[in-house]
C-alpha positions as CSV (number, residue, x, y, z in Angstrom):
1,X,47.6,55.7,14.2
2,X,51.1,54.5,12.2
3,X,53.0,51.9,14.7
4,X,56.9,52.0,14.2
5,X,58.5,48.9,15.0
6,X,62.1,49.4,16.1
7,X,64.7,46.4,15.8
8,X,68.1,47.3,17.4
9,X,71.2,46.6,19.4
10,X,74.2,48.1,20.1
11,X,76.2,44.9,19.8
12,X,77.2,43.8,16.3
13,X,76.7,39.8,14.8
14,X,73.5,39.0,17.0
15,X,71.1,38.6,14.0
16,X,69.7,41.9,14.8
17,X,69.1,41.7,10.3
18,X,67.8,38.2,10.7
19,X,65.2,39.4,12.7
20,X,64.2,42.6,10.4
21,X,64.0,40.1,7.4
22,X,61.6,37.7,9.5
23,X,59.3,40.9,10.7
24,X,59.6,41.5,6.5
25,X,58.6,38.4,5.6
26,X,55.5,38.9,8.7
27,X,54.1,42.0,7.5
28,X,55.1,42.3,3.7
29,X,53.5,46.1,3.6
30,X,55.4,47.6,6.0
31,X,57.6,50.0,5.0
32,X,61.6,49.6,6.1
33,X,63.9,52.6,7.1
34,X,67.6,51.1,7.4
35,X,70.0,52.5,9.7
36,X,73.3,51.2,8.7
37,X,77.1,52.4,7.5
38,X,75.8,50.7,4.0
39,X,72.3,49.2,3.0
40,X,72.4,45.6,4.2
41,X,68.9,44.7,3.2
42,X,69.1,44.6,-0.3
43,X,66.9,41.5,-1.3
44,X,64.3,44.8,-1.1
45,X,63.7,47.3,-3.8
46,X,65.6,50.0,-2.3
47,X,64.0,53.9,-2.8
48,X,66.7,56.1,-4.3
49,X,65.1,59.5,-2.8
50,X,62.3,60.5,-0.7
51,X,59.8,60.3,-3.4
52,X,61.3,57.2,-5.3
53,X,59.7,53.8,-5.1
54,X,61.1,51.2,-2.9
55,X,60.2,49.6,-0.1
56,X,63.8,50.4,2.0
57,X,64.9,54.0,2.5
58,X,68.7,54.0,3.4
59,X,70.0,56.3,6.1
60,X,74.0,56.3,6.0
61,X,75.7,56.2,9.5
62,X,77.6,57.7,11.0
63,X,79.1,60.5,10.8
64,X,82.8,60.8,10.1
65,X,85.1,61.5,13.0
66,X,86.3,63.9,10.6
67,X,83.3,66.2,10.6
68,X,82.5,65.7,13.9
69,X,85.3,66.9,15.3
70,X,85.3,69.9,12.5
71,X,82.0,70.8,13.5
72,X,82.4,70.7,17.0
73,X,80.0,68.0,17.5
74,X,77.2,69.5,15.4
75,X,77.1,66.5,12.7
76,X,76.8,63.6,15.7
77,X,73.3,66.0,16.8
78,X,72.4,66.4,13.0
79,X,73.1,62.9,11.7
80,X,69.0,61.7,12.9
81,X,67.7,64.4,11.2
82,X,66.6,62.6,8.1
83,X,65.6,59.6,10.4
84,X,63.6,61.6,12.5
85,X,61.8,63.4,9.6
86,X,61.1,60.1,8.1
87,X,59.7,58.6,11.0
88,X,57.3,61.7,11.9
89,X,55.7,61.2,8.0
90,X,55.3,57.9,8.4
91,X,51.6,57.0,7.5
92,X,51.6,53.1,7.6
93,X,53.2,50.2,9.4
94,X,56.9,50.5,9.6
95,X,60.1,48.6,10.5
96,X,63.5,50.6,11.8
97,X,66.1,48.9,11.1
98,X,68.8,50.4,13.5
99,X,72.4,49.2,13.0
100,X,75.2,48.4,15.6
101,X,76.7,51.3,17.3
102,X,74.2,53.7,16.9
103,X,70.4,52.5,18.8
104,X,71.9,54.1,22.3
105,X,71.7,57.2,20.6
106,X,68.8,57.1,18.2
107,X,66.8,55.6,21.2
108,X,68.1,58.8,23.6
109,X,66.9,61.0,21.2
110,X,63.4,59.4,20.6
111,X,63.0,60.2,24.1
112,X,63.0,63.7,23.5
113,X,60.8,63.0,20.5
114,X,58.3,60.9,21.9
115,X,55.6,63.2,23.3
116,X,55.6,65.3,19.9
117,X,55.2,61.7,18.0
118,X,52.0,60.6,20.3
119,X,50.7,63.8,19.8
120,X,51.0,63.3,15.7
121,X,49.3,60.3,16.6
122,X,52.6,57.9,15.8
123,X,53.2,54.6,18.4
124,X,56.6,53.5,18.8
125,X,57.3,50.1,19.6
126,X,60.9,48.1,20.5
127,X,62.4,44.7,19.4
128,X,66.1,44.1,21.1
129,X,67.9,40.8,19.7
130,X,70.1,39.1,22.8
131,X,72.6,36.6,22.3
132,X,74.9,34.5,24.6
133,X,77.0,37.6,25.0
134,X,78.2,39.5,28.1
135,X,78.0,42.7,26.0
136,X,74.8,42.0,23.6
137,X,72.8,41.6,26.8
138,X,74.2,44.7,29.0
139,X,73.5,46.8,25.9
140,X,69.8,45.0,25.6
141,X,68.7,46.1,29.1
142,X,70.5,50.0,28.6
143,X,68.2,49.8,25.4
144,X,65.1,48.5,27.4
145,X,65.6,50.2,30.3
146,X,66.1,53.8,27.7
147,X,63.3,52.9,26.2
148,X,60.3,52.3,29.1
149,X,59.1,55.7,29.4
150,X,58.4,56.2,25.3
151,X,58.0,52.0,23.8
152,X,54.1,51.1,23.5
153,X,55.3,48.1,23.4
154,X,58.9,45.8,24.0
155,X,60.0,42.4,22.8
156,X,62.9,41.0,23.2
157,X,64.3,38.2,20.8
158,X,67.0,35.4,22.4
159,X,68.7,34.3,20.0
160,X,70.9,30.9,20.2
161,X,73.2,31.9,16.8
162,X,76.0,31.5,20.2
163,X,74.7,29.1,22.5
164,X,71.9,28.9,24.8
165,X,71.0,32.7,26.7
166,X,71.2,32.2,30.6
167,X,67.8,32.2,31.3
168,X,68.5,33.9,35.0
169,X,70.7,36.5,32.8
170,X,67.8,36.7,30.4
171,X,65.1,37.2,33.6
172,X,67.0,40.3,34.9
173,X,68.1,42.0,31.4
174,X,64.1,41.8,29.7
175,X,61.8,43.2,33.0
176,X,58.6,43.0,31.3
177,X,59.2,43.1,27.6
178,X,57.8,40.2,25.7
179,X,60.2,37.3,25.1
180,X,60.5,34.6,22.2
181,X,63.5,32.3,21.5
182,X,65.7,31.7,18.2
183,X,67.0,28.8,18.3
184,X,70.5,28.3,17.0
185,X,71.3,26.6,13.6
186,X,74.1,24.4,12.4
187,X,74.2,24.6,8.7
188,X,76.7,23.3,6.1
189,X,78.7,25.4,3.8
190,X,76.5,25.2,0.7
191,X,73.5,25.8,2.9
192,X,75.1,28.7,4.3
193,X,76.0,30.1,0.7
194,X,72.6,29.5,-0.6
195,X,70.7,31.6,2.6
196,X,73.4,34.3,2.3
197,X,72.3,34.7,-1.4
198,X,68.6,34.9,-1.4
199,X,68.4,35.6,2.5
200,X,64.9,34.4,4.4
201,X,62.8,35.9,1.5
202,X,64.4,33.9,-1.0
203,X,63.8,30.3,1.3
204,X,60.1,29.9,-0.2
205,X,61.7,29.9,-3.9
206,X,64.2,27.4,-3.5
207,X,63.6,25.0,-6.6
208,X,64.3,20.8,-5.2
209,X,65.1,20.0,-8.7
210,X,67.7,23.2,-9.2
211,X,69.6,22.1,-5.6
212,X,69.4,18.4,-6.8
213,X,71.7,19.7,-10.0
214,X,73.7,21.5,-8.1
215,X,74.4,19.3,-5.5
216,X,72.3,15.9,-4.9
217,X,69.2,14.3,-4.2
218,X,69.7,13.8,-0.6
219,X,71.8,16.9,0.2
220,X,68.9,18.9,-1.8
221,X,66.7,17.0,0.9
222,X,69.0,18.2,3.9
223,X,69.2,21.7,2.6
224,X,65.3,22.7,1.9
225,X,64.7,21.1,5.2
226,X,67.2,22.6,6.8
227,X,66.6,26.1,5.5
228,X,62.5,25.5,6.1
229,X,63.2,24.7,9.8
230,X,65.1,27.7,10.0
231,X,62.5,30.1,8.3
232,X,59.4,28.8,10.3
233,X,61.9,29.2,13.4
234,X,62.3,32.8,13.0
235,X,58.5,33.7,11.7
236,X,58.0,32.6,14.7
237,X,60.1,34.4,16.8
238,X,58.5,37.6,15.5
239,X,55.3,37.1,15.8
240,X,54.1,38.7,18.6
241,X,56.4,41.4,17.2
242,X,54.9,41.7,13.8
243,X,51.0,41.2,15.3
244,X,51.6,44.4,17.1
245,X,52.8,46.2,14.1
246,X,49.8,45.6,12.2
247,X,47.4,46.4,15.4
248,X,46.3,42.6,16.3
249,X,47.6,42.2,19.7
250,X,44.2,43.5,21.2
251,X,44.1,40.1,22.9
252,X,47.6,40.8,24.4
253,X,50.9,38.9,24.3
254,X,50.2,36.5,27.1
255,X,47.4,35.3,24.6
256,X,49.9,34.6,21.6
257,X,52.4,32.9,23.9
258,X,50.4,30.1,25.3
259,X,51.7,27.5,23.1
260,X,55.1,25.8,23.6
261,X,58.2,28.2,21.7
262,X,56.1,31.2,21.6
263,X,55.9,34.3,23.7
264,X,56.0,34.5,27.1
265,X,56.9,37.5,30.0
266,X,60.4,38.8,31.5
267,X,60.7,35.0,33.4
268,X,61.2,32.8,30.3
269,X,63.6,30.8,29.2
């Protein structure tokens, strides 16, 4: 049975992507179907048609206001059609990568979808990234909350990137989904360049001896530290996540999150 690992929120700039790259990193098989206005994840070989190589298939959203209104709301119902397709062929691990704006509605319609998915003998799982945000965490407990009756299983991800989540707020939004924490980072500018350039996937090349030409000795220092801290941070932030993908949480998530920063139930902080 194929698990489908979904990573979404409605609310843009939470690290929702930061995530998707970690659970990339986790399970470096798994296929990626990206749900975004235009392909974000592009450190991956990206498949240029159904039956093209890659390891990312695209899936442009949304559709126009233009021809939704001219088709009388037809393209907003059609626009998941090749999602959906996707999904129900779908014959290994895979991560769906579901961009801002649109997981309310994806998530409403795999609702409907559901029974005919368990029946092809497809799980659906959930990962919802939370931030110190009024609005990231209302739209993480609609998603939750949409997603009880269908999600084999639910993680949530709290991520510090603005400030510390409320742990009260964070007790009430999650219910029982399985928690980890992301703690923020403070990077300098050239740090921040060098991540944006070869992303999470591109942390384990770094080259000492190329940073130390570029910059110098000790800020070379600061940076692969920095940037090695931030990497183990968010591998482990997915983990129970990414163990579930691949079918290893037999044990169950209370027995990955026994150790200080890992997982832990709807009460953590």
């Amino acid at each position: 049975m194929p698990r489908l690992l979904l990573v979404a929120q409605e609310t843009g700039g939470v690290g929702k992507s930061t995530v998707t790259r970690g659970l990339a990193e986790a399970v470096p098989d798994a296929a990626i179907l990206e749900i975004e206005a235009v392909p974000r994840l592009t450190e991956f070989a990206t498949a240029r048609g159904p039956n093209e190589p890659g390891r990312v298939q695209h899936f442009a959203m949304r559709a126009t206001r233009e021809a939704i209104e001219a088709s009388g709301g037809k393209a907003a119902r059609a626009e998941f059609d090749r999602v959906i397709n996707a999904i129900y062929t779908a014959t290994t691990p895979s991560l769906v990568d579901i961009g801002a704006n649109t997981a309310a509605s994806l998530v409403g319609i795999l609702k409907e979808e559901a029974p005919t998915l368990k029946q092809d003998g497809i799980e659906l799982g959930l990962v919802v990234v939370v931030a110190a945000e009024a609005a990231a965490l209302a739209d993480a407990g609609k998603l939750l909350q949409g997603s009880r009756e269908w999600a084999g299983a639910r993680f949530v991800v709290a991520n510090g990137v603005r400030g510390a989540v409320d742990p009260m707020i964070l007790k009430q939004v999650v219910g029982d989904a399985t928690v980890t924490h992301l703690r923020g980072f403070e990077f300098e500018d050239v740090t921040r360049e060098i991540l944006t350039a070869g992303q999470l996937r591109g942390i384990g090349q770094l080259d000492r001896a190329g940073l130390v030409k570029q910059t110098s000795p000790a800020q070379a220092g600061r940076i692969l530290r920095d940037l090695t801290a931030f990497r183990l941070a968010v591998m482990e932030a997915v983990e129970p996540a990414a163990l579930w993908l691949v079918g290893e949480d037999a044990a169950g998530p209370a027995a990955v999150g026994t150790r200080k920063g890992g997982a832990r139930h709807g009460n953590n902080a």
